[in-house]
Structure formats: structure tokens, C-alpha cells
C-alpha positions as a LaTeX table, in Angstrom:
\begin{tabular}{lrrr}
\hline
Residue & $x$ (\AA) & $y$ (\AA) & $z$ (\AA) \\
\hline
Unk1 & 105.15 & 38.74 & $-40.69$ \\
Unk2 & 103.99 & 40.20 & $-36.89$ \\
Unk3 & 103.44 & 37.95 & $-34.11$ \\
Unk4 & 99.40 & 38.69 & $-34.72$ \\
Unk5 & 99.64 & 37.93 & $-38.52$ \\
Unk6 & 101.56 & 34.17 & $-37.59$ \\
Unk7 & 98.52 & 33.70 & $-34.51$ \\
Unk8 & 95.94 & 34.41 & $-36.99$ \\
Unk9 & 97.51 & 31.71 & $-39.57$ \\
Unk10 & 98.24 & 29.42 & $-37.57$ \\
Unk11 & 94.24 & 29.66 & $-36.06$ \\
Unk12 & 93.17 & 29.38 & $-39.24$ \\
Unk13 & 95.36 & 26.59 & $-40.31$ \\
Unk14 & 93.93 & 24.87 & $-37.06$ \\
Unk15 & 90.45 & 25.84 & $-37.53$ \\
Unk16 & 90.79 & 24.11 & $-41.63$ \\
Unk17 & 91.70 & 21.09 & $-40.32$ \\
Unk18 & 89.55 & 20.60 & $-37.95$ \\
Unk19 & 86.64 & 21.01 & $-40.05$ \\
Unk20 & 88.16 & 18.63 & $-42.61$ \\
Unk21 & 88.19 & 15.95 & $-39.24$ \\
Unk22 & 85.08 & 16.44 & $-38.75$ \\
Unk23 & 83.63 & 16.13 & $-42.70$ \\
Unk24 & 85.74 & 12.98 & $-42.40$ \\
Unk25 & 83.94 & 12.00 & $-39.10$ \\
Unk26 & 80.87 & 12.62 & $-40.99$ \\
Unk27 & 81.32 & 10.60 & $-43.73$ \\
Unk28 & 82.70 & 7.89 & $-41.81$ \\
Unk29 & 79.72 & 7.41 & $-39.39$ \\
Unk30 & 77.11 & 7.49 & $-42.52$ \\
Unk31 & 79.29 & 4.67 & $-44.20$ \\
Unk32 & 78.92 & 2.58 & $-41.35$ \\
Unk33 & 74.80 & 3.74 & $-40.72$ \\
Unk34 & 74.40 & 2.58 & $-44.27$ \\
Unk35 & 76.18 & $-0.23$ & $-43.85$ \\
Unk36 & 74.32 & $-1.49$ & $-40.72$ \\
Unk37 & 70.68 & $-1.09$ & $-42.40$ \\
Unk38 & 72.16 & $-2.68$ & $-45.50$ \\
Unk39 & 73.06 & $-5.74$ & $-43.60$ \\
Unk40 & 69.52 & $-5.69$ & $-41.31$ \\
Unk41 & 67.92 & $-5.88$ & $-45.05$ \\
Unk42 & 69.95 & $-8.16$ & $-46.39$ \\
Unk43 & 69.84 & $-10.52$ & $-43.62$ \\
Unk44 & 65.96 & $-10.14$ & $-43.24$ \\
Unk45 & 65.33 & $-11.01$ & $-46.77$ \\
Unk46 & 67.57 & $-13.67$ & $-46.68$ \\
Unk47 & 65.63 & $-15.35$ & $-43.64$ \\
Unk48 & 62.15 & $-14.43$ & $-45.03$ \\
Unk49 & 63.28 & $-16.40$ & $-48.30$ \\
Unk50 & 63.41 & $-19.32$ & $-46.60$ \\
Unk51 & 60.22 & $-19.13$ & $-44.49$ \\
Unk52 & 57.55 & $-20.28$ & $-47.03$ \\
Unk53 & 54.88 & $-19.68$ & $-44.32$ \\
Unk54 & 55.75 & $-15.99$ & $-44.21$ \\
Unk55 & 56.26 & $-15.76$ & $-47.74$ \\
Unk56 & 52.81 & $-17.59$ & $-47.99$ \\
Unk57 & 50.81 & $-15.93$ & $-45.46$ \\
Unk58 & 52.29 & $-12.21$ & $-47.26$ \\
Unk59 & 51.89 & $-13.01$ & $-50.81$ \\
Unk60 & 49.60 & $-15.92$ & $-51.46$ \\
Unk61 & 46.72 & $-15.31$ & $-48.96$ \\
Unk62 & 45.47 & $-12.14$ & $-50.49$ \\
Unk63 & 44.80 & $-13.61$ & $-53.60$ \\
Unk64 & 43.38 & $-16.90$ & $-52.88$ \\
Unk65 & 40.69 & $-14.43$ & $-50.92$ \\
Unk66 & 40.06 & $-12.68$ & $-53.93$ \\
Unk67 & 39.35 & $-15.76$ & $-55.79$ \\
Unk68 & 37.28 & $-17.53$ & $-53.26$ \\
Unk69 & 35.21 & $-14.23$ & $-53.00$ \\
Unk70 & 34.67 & $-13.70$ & $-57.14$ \\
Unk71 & 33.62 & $-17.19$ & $-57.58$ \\
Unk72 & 30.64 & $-17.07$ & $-54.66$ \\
Unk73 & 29.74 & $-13.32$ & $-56.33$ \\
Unk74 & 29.23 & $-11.48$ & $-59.30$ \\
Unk75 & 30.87 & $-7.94$ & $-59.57$ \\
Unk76 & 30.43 & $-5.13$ & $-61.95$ \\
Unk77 & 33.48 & $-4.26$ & $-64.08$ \\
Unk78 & 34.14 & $-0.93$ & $-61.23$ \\
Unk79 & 33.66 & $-3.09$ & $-58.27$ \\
Unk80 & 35.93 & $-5.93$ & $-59.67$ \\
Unk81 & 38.50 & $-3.35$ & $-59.77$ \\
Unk82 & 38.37 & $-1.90$ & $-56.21$ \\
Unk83 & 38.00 & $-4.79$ & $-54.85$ \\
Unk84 & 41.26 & $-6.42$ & $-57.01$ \\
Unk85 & 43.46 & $-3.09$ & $-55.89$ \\
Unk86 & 41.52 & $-3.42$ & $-51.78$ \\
Unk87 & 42.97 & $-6.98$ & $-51.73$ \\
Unk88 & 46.06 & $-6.50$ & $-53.20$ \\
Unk89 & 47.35 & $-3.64$ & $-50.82$ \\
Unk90 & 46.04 & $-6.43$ & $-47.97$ \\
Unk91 & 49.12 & $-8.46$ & $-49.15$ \\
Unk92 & 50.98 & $-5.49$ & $-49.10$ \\
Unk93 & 49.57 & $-4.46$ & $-45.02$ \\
Unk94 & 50.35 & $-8.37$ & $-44.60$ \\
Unk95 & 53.61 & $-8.17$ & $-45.98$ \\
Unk96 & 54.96 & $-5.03$ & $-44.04$ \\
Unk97 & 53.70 & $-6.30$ & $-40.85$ \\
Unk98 & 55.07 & $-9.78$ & $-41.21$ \\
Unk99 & 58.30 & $-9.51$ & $-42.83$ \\
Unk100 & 59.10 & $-6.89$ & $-40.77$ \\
Unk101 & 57.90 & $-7.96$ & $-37.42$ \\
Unk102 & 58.84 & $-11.93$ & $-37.74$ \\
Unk103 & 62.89 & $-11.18$ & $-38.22$ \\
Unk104 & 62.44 & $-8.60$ & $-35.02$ \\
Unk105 & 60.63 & $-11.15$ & $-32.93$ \\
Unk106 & 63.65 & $-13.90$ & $-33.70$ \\
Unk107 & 65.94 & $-11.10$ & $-32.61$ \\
Unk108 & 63.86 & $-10.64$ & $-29.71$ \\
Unk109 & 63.16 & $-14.03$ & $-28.69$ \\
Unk110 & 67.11 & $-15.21$ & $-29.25$ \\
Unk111 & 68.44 & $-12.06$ & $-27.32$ \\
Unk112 & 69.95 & $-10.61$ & $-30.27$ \\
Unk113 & 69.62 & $-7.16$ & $-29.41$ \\
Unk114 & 72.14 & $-7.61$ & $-26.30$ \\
Unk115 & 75.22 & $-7.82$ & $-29.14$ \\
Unk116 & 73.67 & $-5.71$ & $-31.19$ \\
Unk117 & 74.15 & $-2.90$ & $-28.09$ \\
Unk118 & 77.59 & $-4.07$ & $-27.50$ \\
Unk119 & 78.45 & $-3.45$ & $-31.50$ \\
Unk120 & 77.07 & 0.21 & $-31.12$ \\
Unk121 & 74.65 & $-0.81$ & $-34.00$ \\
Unk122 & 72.44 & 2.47 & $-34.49$ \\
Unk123 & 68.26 & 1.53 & $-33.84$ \\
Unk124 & 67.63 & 3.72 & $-37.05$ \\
Unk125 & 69.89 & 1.75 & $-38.81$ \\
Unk126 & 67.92 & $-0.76$ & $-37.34$ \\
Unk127 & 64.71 & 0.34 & $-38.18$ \\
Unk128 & 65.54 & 1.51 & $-41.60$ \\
Unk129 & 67.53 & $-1.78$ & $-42.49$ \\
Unk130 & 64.13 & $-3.88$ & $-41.87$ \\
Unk131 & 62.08 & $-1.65$ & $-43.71$ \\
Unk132 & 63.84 & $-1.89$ & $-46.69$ \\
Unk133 & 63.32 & $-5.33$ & $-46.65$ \\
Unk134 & 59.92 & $-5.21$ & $-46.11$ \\
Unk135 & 59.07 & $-2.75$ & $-48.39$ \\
Unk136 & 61.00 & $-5.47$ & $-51.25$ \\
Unk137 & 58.11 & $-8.07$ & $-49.83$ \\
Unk138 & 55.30 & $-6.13$ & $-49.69$ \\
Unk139 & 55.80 & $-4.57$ & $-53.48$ \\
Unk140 & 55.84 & $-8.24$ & $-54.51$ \\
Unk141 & 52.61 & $-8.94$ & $-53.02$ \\
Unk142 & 50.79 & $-6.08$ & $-54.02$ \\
Unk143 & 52.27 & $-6.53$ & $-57.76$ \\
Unk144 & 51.11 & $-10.50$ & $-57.57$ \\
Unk145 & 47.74 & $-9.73$ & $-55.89$ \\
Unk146 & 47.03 & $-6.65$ & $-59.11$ \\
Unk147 & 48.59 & $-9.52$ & $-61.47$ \\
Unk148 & 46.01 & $-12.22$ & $-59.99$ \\
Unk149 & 42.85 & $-9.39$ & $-60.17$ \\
Unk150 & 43.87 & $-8.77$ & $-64.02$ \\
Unk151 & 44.52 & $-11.77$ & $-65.24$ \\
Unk152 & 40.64 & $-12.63$ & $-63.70$ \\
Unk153 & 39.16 & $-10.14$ & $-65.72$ \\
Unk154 & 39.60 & $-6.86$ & $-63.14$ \\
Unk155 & 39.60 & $-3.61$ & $-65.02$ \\
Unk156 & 43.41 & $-2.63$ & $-63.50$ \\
Unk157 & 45.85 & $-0.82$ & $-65.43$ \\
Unk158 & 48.53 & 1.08 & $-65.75$ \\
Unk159 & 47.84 & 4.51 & $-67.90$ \\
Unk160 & 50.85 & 6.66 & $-67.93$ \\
Unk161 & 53.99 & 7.24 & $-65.53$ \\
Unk162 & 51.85 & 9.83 & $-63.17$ \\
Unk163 & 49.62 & 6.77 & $-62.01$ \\
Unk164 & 52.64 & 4.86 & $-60.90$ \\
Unk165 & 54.12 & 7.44 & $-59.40$ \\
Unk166 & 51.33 & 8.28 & $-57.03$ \\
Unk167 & 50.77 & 4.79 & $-56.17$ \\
Unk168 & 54.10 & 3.94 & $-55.55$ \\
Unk169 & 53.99 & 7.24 & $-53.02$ \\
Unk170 & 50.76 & 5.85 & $-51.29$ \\
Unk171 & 52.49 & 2.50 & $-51.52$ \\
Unk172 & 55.59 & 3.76 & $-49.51$ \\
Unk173 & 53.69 & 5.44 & $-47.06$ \\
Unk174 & 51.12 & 2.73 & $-46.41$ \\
Unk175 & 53.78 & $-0.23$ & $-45.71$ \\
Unk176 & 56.05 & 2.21 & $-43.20$ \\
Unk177 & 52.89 & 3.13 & $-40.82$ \\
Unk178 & 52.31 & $-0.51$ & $-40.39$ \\
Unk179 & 56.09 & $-1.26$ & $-40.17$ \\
Unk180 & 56.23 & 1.01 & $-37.10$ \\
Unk181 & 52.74 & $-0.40$ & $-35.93$ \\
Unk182 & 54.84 & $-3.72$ & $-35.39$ \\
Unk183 & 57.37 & $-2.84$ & $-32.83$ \\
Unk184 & 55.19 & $-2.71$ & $-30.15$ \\
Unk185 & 53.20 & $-5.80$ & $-31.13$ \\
Unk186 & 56.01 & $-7.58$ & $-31.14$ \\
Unk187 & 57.44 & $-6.38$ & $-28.07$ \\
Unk188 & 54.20 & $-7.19$ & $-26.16$ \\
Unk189 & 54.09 & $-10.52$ & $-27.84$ \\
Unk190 & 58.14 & $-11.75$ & $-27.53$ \\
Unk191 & 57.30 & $-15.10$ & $-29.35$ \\
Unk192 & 58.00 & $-15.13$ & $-32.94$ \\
Unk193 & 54.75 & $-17.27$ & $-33.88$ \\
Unk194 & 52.54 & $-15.49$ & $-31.37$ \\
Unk195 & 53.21 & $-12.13$ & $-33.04$ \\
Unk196 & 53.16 & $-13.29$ & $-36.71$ \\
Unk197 & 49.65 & $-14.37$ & $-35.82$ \\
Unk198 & 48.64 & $-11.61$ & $-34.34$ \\
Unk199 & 50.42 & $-8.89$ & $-36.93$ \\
Unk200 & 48.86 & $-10.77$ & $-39.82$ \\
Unk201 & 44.95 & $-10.76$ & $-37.56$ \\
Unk202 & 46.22 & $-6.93$ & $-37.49$ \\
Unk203 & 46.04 & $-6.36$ & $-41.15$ \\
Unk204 & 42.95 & $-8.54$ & $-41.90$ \\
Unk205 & 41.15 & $-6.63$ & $-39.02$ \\
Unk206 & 42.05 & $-3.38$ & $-40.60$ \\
Unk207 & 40.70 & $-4.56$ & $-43.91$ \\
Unk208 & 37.59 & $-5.64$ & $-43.05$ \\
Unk209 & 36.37 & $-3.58$ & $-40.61$ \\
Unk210 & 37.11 & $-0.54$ & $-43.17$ \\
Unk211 & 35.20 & $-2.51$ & $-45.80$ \\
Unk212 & 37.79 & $-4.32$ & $-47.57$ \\
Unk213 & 40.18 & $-0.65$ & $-46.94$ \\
Unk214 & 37.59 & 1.58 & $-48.50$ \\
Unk215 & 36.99 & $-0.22$ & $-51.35$ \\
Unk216 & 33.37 & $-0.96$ & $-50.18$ \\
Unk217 & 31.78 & 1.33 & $-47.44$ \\
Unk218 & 28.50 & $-0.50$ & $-47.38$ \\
Unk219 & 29.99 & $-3.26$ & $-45.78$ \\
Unk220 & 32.50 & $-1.25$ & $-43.82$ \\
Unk221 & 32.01 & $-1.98$ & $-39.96$ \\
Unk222 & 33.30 & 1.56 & $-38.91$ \\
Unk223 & 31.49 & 4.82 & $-39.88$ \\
Unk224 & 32.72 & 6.34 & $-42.94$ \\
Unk225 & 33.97 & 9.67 & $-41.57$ \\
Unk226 & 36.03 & 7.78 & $-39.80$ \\
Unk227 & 37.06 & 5.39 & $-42.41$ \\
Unk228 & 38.32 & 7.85 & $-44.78$ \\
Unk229 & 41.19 & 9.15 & $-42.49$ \\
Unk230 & 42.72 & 5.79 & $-41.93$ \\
Unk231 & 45.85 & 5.54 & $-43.66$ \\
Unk232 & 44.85 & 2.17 & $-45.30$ \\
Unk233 & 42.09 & 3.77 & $-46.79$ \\
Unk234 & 43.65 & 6.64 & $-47.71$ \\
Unk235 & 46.58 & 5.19 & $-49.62$ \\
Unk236 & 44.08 & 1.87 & $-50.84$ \\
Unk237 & 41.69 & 5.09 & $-52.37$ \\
Unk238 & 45.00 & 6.71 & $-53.83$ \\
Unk239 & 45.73 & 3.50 & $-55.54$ \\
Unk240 & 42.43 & 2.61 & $-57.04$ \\
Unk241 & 41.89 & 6.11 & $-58.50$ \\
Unk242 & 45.00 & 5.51 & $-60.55$ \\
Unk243 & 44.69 & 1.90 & $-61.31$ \\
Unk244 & 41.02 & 1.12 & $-62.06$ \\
Unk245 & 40.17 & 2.02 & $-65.86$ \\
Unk246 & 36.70 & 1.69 & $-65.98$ \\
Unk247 & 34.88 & 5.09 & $-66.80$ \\
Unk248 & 33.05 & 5.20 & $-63.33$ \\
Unk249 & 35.94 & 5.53 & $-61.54$ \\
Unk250 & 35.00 & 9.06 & $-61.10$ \\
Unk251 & 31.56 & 8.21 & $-59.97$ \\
Unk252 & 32.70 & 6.38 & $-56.94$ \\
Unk253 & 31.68 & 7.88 & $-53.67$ \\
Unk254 & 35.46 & 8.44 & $-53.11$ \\
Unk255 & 36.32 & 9.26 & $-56.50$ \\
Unk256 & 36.65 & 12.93 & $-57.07$ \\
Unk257 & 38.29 & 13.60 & $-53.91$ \\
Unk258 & 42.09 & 14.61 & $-53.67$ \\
Unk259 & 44.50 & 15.33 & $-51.43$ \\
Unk260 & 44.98 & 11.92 & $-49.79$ \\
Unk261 & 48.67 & 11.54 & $-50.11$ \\
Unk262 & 48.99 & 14.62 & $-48.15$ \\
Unk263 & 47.40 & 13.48 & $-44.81$ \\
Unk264 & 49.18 & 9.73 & $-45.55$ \\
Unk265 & 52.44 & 11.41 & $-45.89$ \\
Unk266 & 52.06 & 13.35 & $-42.61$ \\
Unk267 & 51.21 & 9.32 & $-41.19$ \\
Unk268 & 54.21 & 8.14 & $-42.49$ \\
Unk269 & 56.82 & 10.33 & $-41.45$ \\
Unk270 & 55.44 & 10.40 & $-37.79$ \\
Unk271 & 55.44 & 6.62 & $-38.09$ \\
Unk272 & 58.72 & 6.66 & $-39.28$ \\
Unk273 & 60.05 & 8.41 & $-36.31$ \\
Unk274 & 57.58 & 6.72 & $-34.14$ \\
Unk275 & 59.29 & 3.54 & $-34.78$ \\
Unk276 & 62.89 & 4.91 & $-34.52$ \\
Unk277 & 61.74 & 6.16 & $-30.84$ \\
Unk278 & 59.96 & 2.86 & $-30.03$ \\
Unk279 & 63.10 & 0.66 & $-31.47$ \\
Unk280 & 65.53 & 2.87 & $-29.59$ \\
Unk281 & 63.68 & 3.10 & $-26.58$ \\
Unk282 & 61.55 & $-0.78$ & $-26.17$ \\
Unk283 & 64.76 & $-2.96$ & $-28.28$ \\
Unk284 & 68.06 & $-0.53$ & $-27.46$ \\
Unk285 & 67.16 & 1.07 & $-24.37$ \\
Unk286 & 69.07 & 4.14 & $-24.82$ \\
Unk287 & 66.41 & 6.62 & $-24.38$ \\
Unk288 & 66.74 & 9.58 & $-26.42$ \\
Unk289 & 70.13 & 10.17 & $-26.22$ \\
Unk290 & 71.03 & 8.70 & $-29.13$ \\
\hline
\end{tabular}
């Protein structure tokens, strides 16, 4: 073998390996990505099990509302329904606010994110960790709030897998836009009751001042062509076109028009990185170098 011939092996020898280092580097840093955000979930759902007045606030509120309100008023089958589904995704706003924001305003308030720096724990790790965990919460309350509507008489349903899976999609993307809406609220506010209060005023705001998300546009405080590109609306609209089973459906204002998850998809995915930026930037402080 020439002198070139043995150069060329051995560079290629070298070149195989370190590729194999670096798959191996790979690998390595996403087991220990997913194990970070494994343990911020587990550890937030372990904490927000044993706060009943998160748990409370998240998944009973909602429906006591819609009970209070059906007793004082008398709905048509159609309304009953959008108004069961408009309260029920308001536990699940509640939920991804609270659950989300309360464990990050503890972490906050205690100085946890001082070791959390030292233990090179990656913010989208971070991020990702706590939205699992509130995305567990939230599904809860928006199953319990459709369970409460149907088992008053609401015309809500499930129809076929295609319903579910669209709803689940406008689920998703609902609960992260409000879980990156909560980083800077609770930054501003730095007290863990302070900003539960205010995250949960957050969501009830949003719902009534879009008439109860959508549901009902008479009593909607903002204009309507503004209301309909909210991402409340849009994924509260999604819902209720797949889960209502009266016949009418399709004669509500909203009704025959499509396309929502598209817009709430683009919401979510900004949000998403939105609140990677805003954790690394307002709870890491490391800029975008990381």
C-alpha cells in the first residue's frame, strides 16, 4: 500500500469515528433534554396534586358556572351545546394558565432558577417539561366540564375518530398559546398567589369578553371580526363543530366555516417558541445563545 493509500485510510478511519462521537454526543444530550422536561412534569404534577385550590380553581370552577348559568336560563338544545363545549375549554384556558404558571412562580419566588443555571438545565426542557404537565390538567378539565354539560342534558358527543382528532389538535394548540402567555405574567407578578389570580382573571377575561369564546357573539364585548381570529375562539369553534350533535350545528353563524386549525396552529408554534425565548431570556438569562 503507498504512503497516499495509508493517509487516505487512516483519514477515513479518523473521519468514521468521529462521526460515531458525535451521533453518541447526540444521543446523549437528547437523553438528558428528555430527561429534564420529564422531571419538570413530573414534579409539577406532583405539586399541583396536592394544591386543591389549583386543582379547584382549573377543574371545578368551569362547571359550577355552567350550572349556575342553566338554572337562571333556558337554552335551546344548539345553544346548550356551545355553551357546554365554551365553558369547558374555560377549564381547559384555566388549567394551562394555572398549572403551568403556579409551579413557575414557586420557582420564581424560592430562587429556584439560580440551581437550575448551575445544573445546565436546558429552558426548553424547561418549558416543554411544564407543558406536559399542564396539558395532563387541562385535558381533565375540559373532559369533566363536557362530562358535567352531558350529563345536564347538553347535546355533546362524540361521532367518529375524525371529531376527536380535530379537537384534540385545537385542544393542543389552545392550552400551549396560553402556556406561553404565562411567562411573562408571572415574571411581572413574582408572587405565586398574585399571579394565580391574575392568570386565572386572564382566562375568564378572555372568555367573556369573546362571548363565552365564540360560543355566543351577541353577548361578545369585542367586535366579531375581531373575535373570530382569537385563538380561543378559533380552537373553542373547532371543538363545538365536532362535538355538538344537534342538526343546526351547521346553521350557526360560525358553522360552515373551515380552516380554523390552520391559523391556531400557526399561534401555537410561534407561542411555543415564544415561550422558549421568554423562559430562556426573563428565567435563564442566557440570551440566545443557547
Amino acid at each position: 500500500m503507498s504512503d497516499s493509500d495509508a493517509t487516505a485510510t487512516r483519514l477515513e478511519t479518523r473521519s468514521r469515528a468521529a462521526e460515531m462521537e458525535d451521533r453518541s454526543s447526540v444521543k446523549q444530550k437528547g437523553r438528558i433534554w428528555v430527561s429534564q422536561a420529564s422531571g419538570f412534569t413530573y414534579r409539577t404534577l406532583r405539586d399541583v396534586s396536592r394544591s386543591w385550590s389549583v386543582l379547584a380553581v382549573a377543574v371545578g370552577l368551569p362547571p359550577i358556572m355552567y350550572l349556575l348559568v342553566t338554572a337562571t336560563r333556558s337554552f335551546d338544545p344548539t345553544t346548550k351545546g356551545l355553551f357546554a363545549v365554551g365553558i369547558a375549554v374555560l377549564g381547559a384556558m384555566i388549567a394551562s394558565l394555572t398549572v403551568f404558571g403556579s409551579q413557575l412562580a414557586v420557582d420564581l419566588e424560592t430562587d429556584r432558577f439560580i440551581a437550575y443555571r448551575s445544573m445546565a438545565v436546558r429552558p426548553s426542557a424547561d418549558f416543554a417539561g411544564r407543558v406536559v404537565a399542564g396539558l395532563a390538567v387541562a385535558a381533565l378539565a375540559l373532559v369533566f366540564g363536557l362530562g358535567v354539560g352531558v350529563l345536564d342534558g347538553a347535546p355533546v358527543g362524540v361521532t367518529g375518530v375524525l371529531p376527536v382528532a380535530v379537537s384534540l389538535a385545537a385542544f393542543l394548540g389552545l392550552s400551549v398559546v396560553f402556556m406561553a402567555v404565562a411567562v411573562p405574567i408571572v415574571v411581572a407578578a413574582n408572587n405565586e398567589q398574585y399571579a394565580q389570580f391574575v392568570l386565572s382573571l386572564v382566562a375568564v377575561f378572555a372568555f367573556m369578553l369573546t362571548g363565552y369564546n365564540g360560543m355566543l357573539s351577541s353577548v361578545a364585548v369585542l367586535d366579531e371580526s375581531m373575535v373570530g381570529l382569537l385563538p380561543n375562539v378559533l380552537a373553542t369553534r373547532t371543538i363545538a363543530v365536532q362535538l355538538v350533535t344537534t342538526e343546526n350545528i351547521a346553521s350557526v353563524g360560525f358553522g360552515a366555516e373551515r380552516g380554523r386549525l390552520v391559523p391556531l396552529a400557526v399561534y401555537s408554534v410561534g407561542a411555543a417558541v415564544l415561550g422558549v425565548l421568554l423562559t430562556r431570556w426573563q428565567l435563564y438569562d442566557t440570551g440566545v445563545r443557547r
